[in-house]
C-alpha positions as CSV (number, residue, x, y, z in Angstrom):
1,X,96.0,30.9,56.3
2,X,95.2,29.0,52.7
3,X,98.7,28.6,52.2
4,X,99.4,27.1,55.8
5,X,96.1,24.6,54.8
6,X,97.4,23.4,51.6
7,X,101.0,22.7,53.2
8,X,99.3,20.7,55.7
9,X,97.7,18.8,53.0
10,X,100.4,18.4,51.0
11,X,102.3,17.1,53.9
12,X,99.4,15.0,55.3
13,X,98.9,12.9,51.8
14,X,102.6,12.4,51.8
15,X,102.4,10.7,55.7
16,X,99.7,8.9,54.3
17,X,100.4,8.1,51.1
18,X,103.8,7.1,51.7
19,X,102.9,5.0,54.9
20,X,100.3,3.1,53.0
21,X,102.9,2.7,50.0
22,X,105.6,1.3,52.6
23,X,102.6,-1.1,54.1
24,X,102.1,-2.5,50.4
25,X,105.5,-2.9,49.6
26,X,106.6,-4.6,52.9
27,X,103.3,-6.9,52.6
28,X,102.0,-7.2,48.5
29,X,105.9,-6.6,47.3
30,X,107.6,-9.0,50.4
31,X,110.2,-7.0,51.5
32,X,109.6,-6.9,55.1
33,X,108.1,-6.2,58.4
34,X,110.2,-2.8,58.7
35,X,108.5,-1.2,56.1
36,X,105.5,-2.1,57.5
37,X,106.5,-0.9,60.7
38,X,108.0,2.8,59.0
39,X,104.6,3.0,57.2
40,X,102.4,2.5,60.1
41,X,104.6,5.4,61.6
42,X,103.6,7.5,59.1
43,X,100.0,6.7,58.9
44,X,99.8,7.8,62.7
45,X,101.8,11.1,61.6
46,X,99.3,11.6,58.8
47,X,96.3,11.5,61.5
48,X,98.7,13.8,63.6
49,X,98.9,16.6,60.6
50,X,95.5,16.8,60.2
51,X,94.6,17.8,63.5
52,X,96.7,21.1,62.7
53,X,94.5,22.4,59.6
54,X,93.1,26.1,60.9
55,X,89.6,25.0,60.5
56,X,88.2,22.9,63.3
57,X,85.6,21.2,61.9
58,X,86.7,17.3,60.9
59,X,84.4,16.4,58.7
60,X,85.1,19.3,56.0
61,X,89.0,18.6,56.8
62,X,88.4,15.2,56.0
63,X,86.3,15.5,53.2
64,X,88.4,18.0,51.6
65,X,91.4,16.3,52.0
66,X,89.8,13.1,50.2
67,X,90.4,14.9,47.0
68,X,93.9,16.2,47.9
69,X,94.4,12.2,48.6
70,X,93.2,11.2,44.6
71,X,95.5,13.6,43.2
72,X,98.5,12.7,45.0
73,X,98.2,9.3,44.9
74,X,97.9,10.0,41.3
75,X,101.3,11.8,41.7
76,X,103.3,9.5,44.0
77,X,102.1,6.4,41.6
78,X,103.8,8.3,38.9
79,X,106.9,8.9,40.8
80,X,107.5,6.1,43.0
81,X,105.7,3.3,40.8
82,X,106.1,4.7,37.0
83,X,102.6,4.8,36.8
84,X,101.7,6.8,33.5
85,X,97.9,8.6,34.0
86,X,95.3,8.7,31.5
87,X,93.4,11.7,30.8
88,X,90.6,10.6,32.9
89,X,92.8,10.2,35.2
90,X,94.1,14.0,35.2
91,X,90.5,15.0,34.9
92,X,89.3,12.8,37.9
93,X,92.2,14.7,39.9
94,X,91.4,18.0,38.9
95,X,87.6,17.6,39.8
96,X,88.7,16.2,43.2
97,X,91.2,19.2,43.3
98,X,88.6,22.2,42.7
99,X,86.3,20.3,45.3
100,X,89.2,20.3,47.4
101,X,88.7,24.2,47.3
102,X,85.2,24.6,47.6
103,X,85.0,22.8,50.0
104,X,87.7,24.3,52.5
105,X,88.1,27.9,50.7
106,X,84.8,29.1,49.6
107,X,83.6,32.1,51.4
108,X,81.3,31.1,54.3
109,X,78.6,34.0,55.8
């Protein structure tokens, strides 16, 4: 069950993450209305993902997946942008990370 949540996540950041990537680059970078239109695509995948985490209550999905959001947007800046992190920038996504899994994993009486 953890590892079915974290896929989601994974897969839910890159929806969103990449749809909001292809927004800016078809509007900031000017290279078009169909990558605006592929990224809003994927934004409304993203919002489709999430309704398939195991736990059903929104607002801990949501939150919890806030932090899965700073650290791949972290990642995909890296790869798609040549963004280079600072050490802050690592530690800011590994605090978001273990809240990340407090929030959705710790044991609940």
């Amino acid at each position: 069950m953890v590892f079915r949540s974290i896929i989601l996540f994974v897969l839910a950041a890159l929806a969103e993450i990449g749809g909001c990537w292809l927004v800016w680059q078809g509007i900031r970078e000017q290279r078009g209305w169909l990558l605006v239109g592929a990224g809003v695509i994927a934004l409304g995948l993203y919002g489709f993902v999430a309704t398939l985490q195991p736990d059903a209550a929104f607002g801990r999905i949501l939150a919890a997946y806030g932090g899965v959001f700073v650290a791949g947007s972290l990642a995909w800046a890296m790869v798609a942008d040549g963004y280079r992190p600072d050490r802050f920038d690592v530690l800011g996504a590994l605090v978001c990370l273990v809240g990340v899994g407090v929030i959705m994993y710790a044991p609940r009486g």
